[in-house]
C-alpha positions, 0 to 999 in steps of 0.5 A, a space after each residue: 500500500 502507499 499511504 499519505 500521512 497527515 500531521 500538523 506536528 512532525 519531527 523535528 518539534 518533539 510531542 506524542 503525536 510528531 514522534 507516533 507518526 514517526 515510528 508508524 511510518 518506520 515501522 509500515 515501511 519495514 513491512 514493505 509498505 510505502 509511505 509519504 508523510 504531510 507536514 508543516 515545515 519548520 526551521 531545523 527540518 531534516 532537507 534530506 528525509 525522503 518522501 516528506 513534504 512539507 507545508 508553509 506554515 506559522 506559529 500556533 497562537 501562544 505555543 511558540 514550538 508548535 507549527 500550523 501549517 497553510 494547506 496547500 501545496 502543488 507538489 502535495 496535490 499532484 502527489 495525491 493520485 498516487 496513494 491508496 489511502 489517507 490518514 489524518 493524524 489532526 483535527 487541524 489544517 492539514 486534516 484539509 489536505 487529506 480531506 482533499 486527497 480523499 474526495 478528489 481520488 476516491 480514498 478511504 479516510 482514516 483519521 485518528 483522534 489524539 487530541 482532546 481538542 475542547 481542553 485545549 481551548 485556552 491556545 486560543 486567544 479569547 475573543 475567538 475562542 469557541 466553546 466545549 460544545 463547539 469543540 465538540 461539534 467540530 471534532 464530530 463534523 470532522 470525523 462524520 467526513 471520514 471513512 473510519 476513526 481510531 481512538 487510542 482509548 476506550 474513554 475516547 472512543 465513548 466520548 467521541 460517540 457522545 460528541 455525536 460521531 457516526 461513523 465505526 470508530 475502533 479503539 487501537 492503543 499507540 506504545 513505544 518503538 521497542 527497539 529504542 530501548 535495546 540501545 546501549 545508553 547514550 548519557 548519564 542523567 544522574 551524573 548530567 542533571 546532577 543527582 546523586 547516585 543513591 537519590 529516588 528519581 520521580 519522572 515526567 516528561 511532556 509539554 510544560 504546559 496548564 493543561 498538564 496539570 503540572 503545578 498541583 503535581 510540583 504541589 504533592 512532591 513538596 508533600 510527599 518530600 516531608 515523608 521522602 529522603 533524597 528524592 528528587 523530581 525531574 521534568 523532562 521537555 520544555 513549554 510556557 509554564 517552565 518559569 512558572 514551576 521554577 518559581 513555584 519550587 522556589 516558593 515552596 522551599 523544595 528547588 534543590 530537589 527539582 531539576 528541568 531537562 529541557 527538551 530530550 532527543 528519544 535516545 536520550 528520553 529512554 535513558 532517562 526512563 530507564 534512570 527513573 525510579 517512578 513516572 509521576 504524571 497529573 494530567 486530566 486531558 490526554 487522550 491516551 497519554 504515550 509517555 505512560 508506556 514510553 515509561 513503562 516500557 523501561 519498567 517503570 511504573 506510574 502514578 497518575 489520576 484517574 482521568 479519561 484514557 489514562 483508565 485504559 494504560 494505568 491500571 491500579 495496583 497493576 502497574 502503577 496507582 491511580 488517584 484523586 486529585 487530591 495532594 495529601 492523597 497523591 502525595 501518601 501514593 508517592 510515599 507508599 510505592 516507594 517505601 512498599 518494596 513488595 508493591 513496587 517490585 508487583 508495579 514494575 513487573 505489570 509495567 513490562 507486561 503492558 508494553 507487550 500489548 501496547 507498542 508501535 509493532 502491535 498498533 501497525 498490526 491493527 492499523 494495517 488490518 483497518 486500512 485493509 478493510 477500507 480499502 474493500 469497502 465497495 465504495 473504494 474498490 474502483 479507486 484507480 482510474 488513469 488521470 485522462 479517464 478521470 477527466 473524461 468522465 467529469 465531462 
């Protein structure tokens, strides 16, 4: 098959959804299939990466690493008739391009939802920003014009149908590129970062941003360190709330015991999960949340909330614990795993069980067997028709 992929976030900007579509595409192309990749273009992209074409694109509004592309290109229209099926891994601009390539050439639609697009409203400035129900009827348009619809999560899935999404929508997790993890290490983060060899690393990696509810996380650490000796929490990325959390440490008396990796390469990501002791996450909006099993993959087990699709990747007392939004609650969590060596070492072996069922290997699986389906749809089996043909019959 020769499949277009359509993202509004791609490499070299670092995120869940640009580097998914990253490892999908290497992994569909070890199979045999061919792929091209739709993408904005940014300031330091990879000239030489073949059969990626990019998009003149601009800043989102307030999130200055993110890139929103204008859907329009002349090399991406005439490549169009040359795929079998398009797969839109946004619900923004470039979710257009596929929408084009799709009605222009008779391709089935495949589009995967990743972001939970109404609380992620606050990006936009305030006199244009629309509601939740208008959110929420934006994302149901935009899936109704597709021929299918993955989630990463159950919870999705069900919210998705709740928006008022018609279309089959089928439930397919997204896990870590396995063989990231069998490299030898390429830098000590203990030693970089500055913390002891003895000390307990507490783990996140994401955006620094509101919608990760990363303050009330920096409030239960403060907490948990009355009832913890040497322990240290490390943010690993980068984003608008940086400041905010180095002076929220500050004030809470707790800055020796934070460190801020800045945004990591995934050699060096996996490094860093493999160093840490516990991944600590407080999100409420994810719609799977990838770094739970990028984390779980190097055995490490989580804490987070128990909030939309992290219920179908943290399972409580299985491989990590889920919690109240409450800091006493999140904070007696933190201080039980790690001072439990009989849970911990449970939590740590249903870590490594997770990601045999959750890994890009396993998705590609399910997302080849998707694209397969479509493809036999009646409505897509007289896809192909020469250009000359095509023009014919439009007259």
């Amino acid at each position: 098959m020769k499949i277009g992929l359509f993202t509004d976030a791609y490499l070299p900007e670092i995120s869940g959804v640009s580097m998914a579509v990253s490892w999908f595409r290497s992994e569909l192309e070890s199979r045999g299939h061919e792929t091209i990749v739709y993408a904005p273009r940014y300031k330091d992209q990879d000239e030489s990466e073949p059969r990626t074409i990019r998009f003149r694109a601009g800043p989102v509004f307030g999130y200055r690493t993110a890139r929103m592309a204008l859907p329009y290109s002349r090399e991406a229209f005439r490549s169009f008739e040359t795929l079998d099926i398009v797969h839109s891994h946004t619900p923004f601009s470039l979710a257009y391009a596929a929408m084009i390539a799709s009605a222009r050439h008779h391709l089935p639609h495949v589009q995967t939802y990743h972001t939970y697009l109404s609380q992620y409203r606050h990006y936009v400035p305030r006199p244009i920003r629309p509601s939740v129900r208008a959110a929420e009827s934006y994302s149901a348009l935009l899936c109704n014009r597709c021929t299918t619809i993955t989630a990463p999560t159950s919870p999705i899935a069900d919210e998705l149908r709740r928006f008022g999404v018609r279309q089959p929508v089928h439930v397919v997790p997204l896990g870590p590129h396995l063989p990231l993890y069998e490299h030898p290490p390429v830098w000590t983060p203990r030693a970089q970062l500055q913390i002891e060899p003895s000390a307990t690393v507490l783990l996140y990696a994401g955006r620094l941003a509101s919608e990760k509810n990363l303050q009330f996380l920096v409030r239960s650490f403060a907490l948990a360190a009355e009832g913890l000796s040497n322990t240290v929490l490390v943010f690993a990325g980068d984003g608008p709330l940086r400041s905010v959390l180095e002076r929220q440490a500050g004030e809470l008396g707790i800055e020796h015991a934070v460190r801020f990796a800045g945004f990591l390469d995934h050699p060096r990501l996996v490094d860093l999960y493999r160093t840490a002791d516990l991944f600590v996450f407080a999100s409420k909006t994810e719609t799977q949340g990838l770094v739970l099993v990028e984390a779980m993959a190097a055995d490490t087990p989580a804490i987070a909330l128990g909030e939309l699709g992290v219920l179908d990747v943290v399972q409580h007392g299985e491989n990590g614990l889920l919690v109240e939004e409450d800091e006493s609650e999140y904070a007696a969590a933190l201080v039980g795993v790690l001072t439990d060596p009989a849970l911990y070492s449970r939590l740590r072996e249903g870590a490594r069980r997770t990601t045999k069922r959750m890994s890009v290997q396993a998705y590609t699986d399910a997302l080849v067997e998707i694209y397969t389906d479509c493809l036999n749809e009646p409505a897509h089996r007289p896809r192909r028709l020469g250009r000359l043909r095509r023009r014919r019959l439009r007259r």
